[in-house]
C-alpha positions as CSV (number, residue, x, y, z in Angstrom):
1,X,0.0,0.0,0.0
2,X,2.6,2.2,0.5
3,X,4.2,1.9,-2.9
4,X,0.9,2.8,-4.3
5,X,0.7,6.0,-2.1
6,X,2.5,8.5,-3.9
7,X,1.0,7.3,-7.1
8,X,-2.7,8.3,-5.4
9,X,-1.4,11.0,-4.4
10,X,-0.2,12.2,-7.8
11,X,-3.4,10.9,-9.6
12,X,-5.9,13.0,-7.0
13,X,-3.4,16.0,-7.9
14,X,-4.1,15.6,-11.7
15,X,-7.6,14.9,-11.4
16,X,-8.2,17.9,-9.3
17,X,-6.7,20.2,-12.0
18,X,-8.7,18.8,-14.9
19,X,-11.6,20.9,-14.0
20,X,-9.9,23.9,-14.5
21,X,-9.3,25.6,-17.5
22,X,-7.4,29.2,-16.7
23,X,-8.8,31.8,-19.0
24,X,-7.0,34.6,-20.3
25,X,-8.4,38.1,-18.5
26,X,-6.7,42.0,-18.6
27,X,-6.9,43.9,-15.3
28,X,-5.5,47.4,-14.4
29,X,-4.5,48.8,-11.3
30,X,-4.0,52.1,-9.6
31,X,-0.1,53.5,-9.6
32,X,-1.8,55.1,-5.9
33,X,-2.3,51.1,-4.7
34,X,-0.9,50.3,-1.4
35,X,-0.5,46.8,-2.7
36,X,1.8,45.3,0.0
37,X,0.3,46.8,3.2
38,X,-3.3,45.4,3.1
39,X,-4.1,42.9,5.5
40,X,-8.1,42.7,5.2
41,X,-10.9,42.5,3.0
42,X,-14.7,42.6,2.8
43,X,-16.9,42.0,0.0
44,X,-19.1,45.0,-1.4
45,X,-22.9,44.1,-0.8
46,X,-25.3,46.3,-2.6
47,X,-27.7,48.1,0.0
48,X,-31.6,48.3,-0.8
49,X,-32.0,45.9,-3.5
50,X,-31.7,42.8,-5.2
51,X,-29.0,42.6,-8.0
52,X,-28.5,39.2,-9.3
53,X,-25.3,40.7,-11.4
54,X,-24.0,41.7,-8.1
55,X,-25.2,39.2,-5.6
56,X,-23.7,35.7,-7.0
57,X,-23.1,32.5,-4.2
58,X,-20.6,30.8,-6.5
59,X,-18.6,34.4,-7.1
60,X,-18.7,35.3,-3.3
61,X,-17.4,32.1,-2.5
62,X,-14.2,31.7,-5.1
63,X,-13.6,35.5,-3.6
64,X,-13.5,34.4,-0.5
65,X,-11.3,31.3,-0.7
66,X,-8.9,33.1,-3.1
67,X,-8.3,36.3,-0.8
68,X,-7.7,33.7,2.3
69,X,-5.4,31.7,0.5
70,X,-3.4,35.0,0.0
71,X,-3.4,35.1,3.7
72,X,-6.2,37.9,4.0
73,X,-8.7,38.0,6.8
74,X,-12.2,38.7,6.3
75,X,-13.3,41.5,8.7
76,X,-16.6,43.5,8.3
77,X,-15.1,46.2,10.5
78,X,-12.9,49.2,8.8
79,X,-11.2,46.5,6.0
80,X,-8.2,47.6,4.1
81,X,-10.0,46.3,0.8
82,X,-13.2,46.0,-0.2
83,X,-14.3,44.0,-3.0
84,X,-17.0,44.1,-5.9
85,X,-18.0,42.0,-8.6
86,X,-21.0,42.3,-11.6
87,X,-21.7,39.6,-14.3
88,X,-22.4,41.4,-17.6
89,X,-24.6,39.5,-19.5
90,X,-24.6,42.1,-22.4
91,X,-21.7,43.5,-24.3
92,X,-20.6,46.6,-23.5
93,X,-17.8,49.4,-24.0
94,X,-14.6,49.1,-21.2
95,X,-12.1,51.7,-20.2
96,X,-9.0,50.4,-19.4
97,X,-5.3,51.1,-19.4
98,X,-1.7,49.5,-20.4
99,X,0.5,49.1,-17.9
100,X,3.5,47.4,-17.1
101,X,2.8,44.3,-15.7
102,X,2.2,45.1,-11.8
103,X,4.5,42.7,-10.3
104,X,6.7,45.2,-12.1
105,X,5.6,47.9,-11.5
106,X,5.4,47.3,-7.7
107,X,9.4,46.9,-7.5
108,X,9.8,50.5,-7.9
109,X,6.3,52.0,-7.1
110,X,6.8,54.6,-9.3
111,X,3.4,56.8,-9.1
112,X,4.0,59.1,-11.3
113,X,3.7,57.4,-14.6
114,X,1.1,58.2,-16.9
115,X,-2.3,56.1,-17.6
116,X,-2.7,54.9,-21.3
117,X,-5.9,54.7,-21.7
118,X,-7.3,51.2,-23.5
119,X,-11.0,50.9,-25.1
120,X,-12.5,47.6,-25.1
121,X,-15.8,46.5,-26.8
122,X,-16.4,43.6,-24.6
123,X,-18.5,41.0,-26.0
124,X,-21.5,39.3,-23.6
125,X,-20.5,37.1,-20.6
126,X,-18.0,39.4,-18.7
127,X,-17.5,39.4,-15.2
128,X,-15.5,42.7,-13.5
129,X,-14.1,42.3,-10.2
130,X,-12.8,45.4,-8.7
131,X,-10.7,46.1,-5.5
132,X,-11.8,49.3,-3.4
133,X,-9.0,50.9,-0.8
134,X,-11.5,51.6,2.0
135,X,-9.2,54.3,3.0
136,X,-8.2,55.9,0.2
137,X,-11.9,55.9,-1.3
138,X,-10.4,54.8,-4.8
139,X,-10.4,51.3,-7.2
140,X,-7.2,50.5,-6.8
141,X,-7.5,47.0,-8.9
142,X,-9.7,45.4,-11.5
143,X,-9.7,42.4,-13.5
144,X,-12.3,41.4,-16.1
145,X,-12.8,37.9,-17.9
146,X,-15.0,37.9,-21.0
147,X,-16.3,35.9,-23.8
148,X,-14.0,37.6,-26.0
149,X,-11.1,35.0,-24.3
150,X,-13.4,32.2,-23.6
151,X,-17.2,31.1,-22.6
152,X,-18.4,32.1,-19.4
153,X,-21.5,30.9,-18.6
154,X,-23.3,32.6,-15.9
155,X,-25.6,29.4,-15.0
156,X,-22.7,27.7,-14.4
157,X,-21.1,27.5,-11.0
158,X,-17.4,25.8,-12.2
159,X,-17.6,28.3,-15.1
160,X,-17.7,31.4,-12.7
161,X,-15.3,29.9,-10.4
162,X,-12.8,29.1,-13.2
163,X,-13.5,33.0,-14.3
164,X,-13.0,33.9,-10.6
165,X,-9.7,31.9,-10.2
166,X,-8.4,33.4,-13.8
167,X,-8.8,36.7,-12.7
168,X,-7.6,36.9,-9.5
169,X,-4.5,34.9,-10.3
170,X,-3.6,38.3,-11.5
171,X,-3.5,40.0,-7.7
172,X,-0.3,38.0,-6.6
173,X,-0.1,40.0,-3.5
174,X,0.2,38.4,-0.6
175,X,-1.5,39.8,2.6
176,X,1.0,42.3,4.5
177,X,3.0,40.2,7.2
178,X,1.6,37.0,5.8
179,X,4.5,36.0,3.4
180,X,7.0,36.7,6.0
181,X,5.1,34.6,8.3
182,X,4.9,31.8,6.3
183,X,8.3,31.4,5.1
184,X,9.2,31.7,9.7
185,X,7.5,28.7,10.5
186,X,10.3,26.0,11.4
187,X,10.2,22.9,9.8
188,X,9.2,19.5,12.2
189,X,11.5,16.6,12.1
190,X,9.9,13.4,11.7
């Protein structure tokens, strides 16, 4: 049994990444983006009534997992970021901006490049996620997934988490203190 062990192990690991397909998304960011000193998110809940677009189980949960795995803590009590989402169902006309790519652009923090601004006609089936600096009262990050790079279908659950997943595989910032933390912990010997 224990010869056949590692070969489980490796075929669960396989099998587990099959039902993920990584689409391609674009996402811009803020040169005012704190990036490396938040600690703690929320997500944005509309207030008053009922948005489908904006109120999605499957979305709220991939969010969730994502921004823990990255070592942030869900707090509904002054959070560093807070985050939206809205499913697009029709197409519609985007504003964003090239950039250098963030992980970059965050080496040098430079904030005093310019924004070139990007039109995109986005075709139906996109889904926006945008983080909010609480204190700064600004969008500091957004990434966007569209049928224009693949097929998102809103009925879907593994569809919206594999859009979910795609775009937020594009914040690779770990939560402030948690990197450092994880690289301290001492290794057990056996």
């Amino acid at each position: 049994m224990k010869k056949c062990l590692p070969f489980l192990l490796l075929l669960t690991l396989l099998s587990s990444c099959l039902g993920f397909k990584e689409l391609p998304v674009e996402y811009d960011y803020s040169y005012k983006g704190n990036f490396k000193r938040y600690r703690t998110f929320d997500l944005l809940t509309p207030i008053g009534f009922h948005d489908s677009t904006m109120n999605n189980e499957a979305v709220q949960k991939s969010i969730i997992s994502r921004m823990k795995f990255l070592g942030y803590k869900r707090s509904d009590r002054k959070p560093h970021l807070i985050i939206g989402y809205k499913l697009f169902s029709d197409s519609l006309k985007f504003n964003g901006y090239n950039q250098p790519d963030i992980e970059e652009w965050a080496k040098s923090q430079n904030s005093n490049l310019d924004y070139s601004p990007r039109k995109f006609n986005l075709k139906t089936g996109t889904l926006l996620i945008q983080f909010f600096d609480r204190r700064q009262s600004r969008s500091i990050w957004q990434g966007y997934a569209t049928m224009q790079y693949g097929n998102i279908d809103f009925n879907n659950e593994r569809h919206l988490r594999n859009a979910v997943i795609s775009i937020l595989d594009k914040y690779r910032f770990w939560a402030e203190g948690f990197e450092t933390a994880a690289q301290t912990v001492p290794d057990t010997e056996m």
